[in-house]
RORODO-726350 format. One line per 10 residues: number of its first residue (from 1); for each residue x, y, z of N, C-alpha, C. Coordinates in steps of 0.05 Angstrom, whole numbers, padded with zeros to 5 digits. Example, Ala and Ser with C-alpha at 12.3 -4.5 7.8 and 13.67 -1.06 7.14 Angstrom:
1> 00264 -00114 00156 00246 -00090 00156 00264 -00066 00156  00257 -00045 00142 00273 -00021 00143 00258 00001 00157
! end
This chain:
1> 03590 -00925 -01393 03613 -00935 -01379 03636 -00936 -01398  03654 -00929 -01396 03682 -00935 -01405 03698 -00955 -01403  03710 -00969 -01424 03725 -00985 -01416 03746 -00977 -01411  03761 -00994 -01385 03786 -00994 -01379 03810 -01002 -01400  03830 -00997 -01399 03860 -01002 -01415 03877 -01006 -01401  03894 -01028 -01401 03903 -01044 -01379 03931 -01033 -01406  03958 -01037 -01384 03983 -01022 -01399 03997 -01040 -01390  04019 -01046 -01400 04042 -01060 -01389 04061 -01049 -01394  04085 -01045 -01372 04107 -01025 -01380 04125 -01040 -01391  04149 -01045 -01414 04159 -01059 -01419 04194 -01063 -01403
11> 04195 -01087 -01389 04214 -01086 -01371 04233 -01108 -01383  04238 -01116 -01396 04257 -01138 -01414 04260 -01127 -01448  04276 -01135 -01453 04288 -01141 -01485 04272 -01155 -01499  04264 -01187 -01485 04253 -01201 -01500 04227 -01201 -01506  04218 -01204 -01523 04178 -01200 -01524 04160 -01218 -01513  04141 -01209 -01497 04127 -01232 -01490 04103 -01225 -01498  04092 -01254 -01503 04059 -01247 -01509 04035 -01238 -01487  04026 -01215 -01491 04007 -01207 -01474 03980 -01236 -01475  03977 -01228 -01447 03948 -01245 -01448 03924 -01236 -01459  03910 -01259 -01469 03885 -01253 -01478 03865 -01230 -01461
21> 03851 -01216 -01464 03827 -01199 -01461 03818 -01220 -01429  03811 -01213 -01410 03800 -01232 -01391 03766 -01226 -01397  03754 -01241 -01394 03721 -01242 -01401 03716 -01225 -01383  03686 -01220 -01385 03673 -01188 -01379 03656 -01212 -01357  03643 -01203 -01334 03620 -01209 -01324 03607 -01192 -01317  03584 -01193 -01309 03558 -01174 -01301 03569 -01187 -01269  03556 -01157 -01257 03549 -01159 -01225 03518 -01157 -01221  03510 -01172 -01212 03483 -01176 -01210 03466 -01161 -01186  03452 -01138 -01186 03436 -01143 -01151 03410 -01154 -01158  03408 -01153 -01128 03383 -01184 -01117 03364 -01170 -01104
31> 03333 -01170 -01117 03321 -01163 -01102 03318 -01171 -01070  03303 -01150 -01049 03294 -01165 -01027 03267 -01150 -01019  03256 -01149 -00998 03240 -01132 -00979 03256 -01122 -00953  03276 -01118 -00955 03282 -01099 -00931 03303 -01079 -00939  03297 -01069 -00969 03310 -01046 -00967 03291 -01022 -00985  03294 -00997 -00974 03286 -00982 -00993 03293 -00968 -01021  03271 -00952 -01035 03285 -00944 -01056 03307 -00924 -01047  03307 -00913 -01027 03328 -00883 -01017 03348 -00905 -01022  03348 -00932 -01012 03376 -00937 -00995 03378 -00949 -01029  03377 -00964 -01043 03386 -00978 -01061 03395 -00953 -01085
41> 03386 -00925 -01083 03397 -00910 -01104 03417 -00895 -01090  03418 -00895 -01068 03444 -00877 -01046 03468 -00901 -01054  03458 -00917 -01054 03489 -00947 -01057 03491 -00939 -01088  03478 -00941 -01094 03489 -00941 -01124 03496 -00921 -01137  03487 -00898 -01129 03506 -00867 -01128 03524 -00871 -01125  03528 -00880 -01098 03555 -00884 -01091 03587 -00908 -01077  03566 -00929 -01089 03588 -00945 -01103 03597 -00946 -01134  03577 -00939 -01151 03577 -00937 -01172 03577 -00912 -01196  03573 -00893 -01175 03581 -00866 -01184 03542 -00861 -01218  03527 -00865 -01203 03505 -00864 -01221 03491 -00840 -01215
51> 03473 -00830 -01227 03453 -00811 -01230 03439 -00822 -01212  03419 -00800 -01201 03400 -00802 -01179 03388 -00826 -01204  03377 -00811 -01229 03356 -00822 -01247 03372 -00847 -01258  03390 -00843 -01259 03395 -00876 -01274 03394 -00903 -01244  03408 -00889 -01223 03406 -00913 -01199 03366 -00914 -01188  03353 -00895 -01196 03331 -00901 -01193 03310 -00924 -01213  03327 -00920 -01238 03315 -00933 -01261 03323 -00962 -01257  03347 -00971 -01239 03360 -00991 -01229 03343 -01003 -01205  03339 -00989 -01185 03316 -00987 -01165 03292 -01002 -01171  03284 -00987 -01194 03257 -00998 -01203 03258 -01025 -01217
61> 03283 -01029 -01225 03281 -01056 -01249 03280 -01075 -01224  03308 -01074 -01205 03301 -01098 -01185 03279 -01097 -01170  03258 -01081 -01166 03243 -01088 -01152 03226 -01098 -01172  03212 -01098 -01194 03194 -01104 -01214 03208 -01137 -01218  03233 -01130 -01232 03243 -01168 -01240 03256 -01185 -01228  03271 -01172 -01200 03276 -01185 -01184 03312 -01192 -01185  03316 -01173 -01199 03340 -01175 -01207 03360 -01147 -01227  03377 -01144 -01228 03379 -01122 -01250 03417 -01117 -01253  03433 -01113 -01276 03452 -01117 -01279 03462 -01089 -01269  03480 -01076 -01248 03494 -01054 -01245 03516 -01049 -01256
71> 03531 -01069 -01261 03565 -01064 -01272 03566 -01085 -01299  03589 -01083 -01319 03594 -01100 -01329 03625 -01093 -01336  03647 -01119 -01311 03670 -01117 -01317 03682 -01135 -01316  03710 -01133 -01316 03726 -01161 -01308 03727 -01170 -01285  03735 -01190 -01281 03726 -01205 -01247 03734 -01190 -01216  03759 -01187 -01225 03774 -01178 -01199 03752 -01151 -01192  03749 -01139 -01208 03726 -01107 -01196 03700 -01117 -01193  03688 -01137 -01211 03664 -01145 -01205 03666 -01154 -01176  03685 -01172 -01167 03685 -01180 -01136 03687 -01159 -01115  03706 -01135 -01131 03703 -01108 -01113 03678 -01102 -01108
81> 03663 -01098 -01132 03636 -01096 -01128 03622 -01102 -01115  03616 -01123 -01119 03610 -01142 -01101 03607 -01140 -01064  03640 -01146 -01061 03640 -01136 -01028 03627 -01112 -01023  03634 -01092 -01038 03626 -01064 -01034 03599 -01069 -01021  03581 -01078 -01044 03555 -01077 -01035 03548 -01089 -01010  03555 -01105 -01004 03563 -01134 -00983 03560 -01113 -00964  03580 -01095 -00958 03592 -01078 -00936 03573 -01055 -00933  03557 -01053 -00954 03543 -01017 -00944 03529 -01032 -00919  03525 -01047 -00912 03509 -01047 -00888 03470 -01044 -00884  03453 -01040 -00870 03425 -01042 -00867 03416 -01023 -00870
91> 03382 -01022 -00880 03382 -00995 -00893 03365 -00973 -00863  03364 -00962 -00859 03369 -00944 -00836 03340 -00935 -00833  03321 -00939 -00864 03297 -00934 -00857 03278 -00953 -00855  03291 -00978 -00852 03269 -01004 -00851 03282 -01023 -00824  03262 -01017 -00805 03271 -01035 -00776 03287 -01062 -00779  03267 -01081 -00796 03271 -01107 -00792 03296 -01114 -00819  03310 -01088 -00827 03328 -01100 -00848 03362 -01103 -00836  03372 -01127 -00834 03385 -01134 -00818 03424 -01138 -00826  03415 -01125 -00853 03445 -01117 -00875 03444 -01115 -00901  03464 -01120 -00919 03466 -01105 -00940 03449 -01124 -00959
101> 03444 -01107 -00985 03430 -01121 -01002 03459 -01150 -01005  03441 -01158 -01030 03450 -01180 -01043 03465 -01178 -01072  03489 -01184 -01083 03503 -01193 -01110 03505 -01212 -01113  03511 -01222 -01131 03526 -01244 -01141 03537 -01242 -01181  03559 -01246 -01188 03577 -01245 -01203 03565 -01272 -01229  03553 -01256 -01259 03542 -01272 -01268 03560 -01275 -01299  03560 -01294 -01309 03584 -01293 -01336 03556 -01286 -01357  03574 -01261 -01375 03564 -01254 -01397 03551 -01272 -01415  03533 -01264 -01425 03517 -01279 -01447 03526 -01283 -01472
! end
């Protein structure tokens, strides 16, 4: 992953001090039983732009630990994240699954 570079155009004479670095957080997914592996590496393809093999290696961690880190950014995108996932919706091959997985936004270690 790449980090981003945040720019500021300079619009005054006088200098101001940029703000500090904003802290990093992890986006977290949550395991469950109502989604499959298709559907949890198709989301993460493509919300997250991953390899079949890396969103599968993701796949596999949450289902084994119950948990597994997908992103690590600053807040405002982690919350993008976040919704994103929120919004893919139920997974299409499991009857009783009734919406999207689960995130939640965890502060770096």
């Amino acid at each position: 992953m790449s980090k981003e570079t945040l720019t500021r155009p300079e619009t005054s004479s006088s200098p101001r001090a940029l703000p500090a670095h904003e802290p990093l957080v992890h986006v977290v997914l949550l395991d469950d039983d109502e989604h499959t592996y298709e559907y949890v590496v198709r989301m993460l393809c493509t919300l997250f732009s991953y390899s079949v093999r890396e969103a599968f290696a993701m796949a596999r961690e949450v289902d084994t630990t119950g948990r597994v880190v997908v992103a690590t950014t600053h807040r405002e995108r982690a919350e993008l994240k976040c919704e994103q996932i929120a919004g893919f919706g139920p997974d299409p091959l499991v009857a009783t699954s009734h919406g999207s997985m689960r995130a939640r936004i965890e502060p770096c270690a």
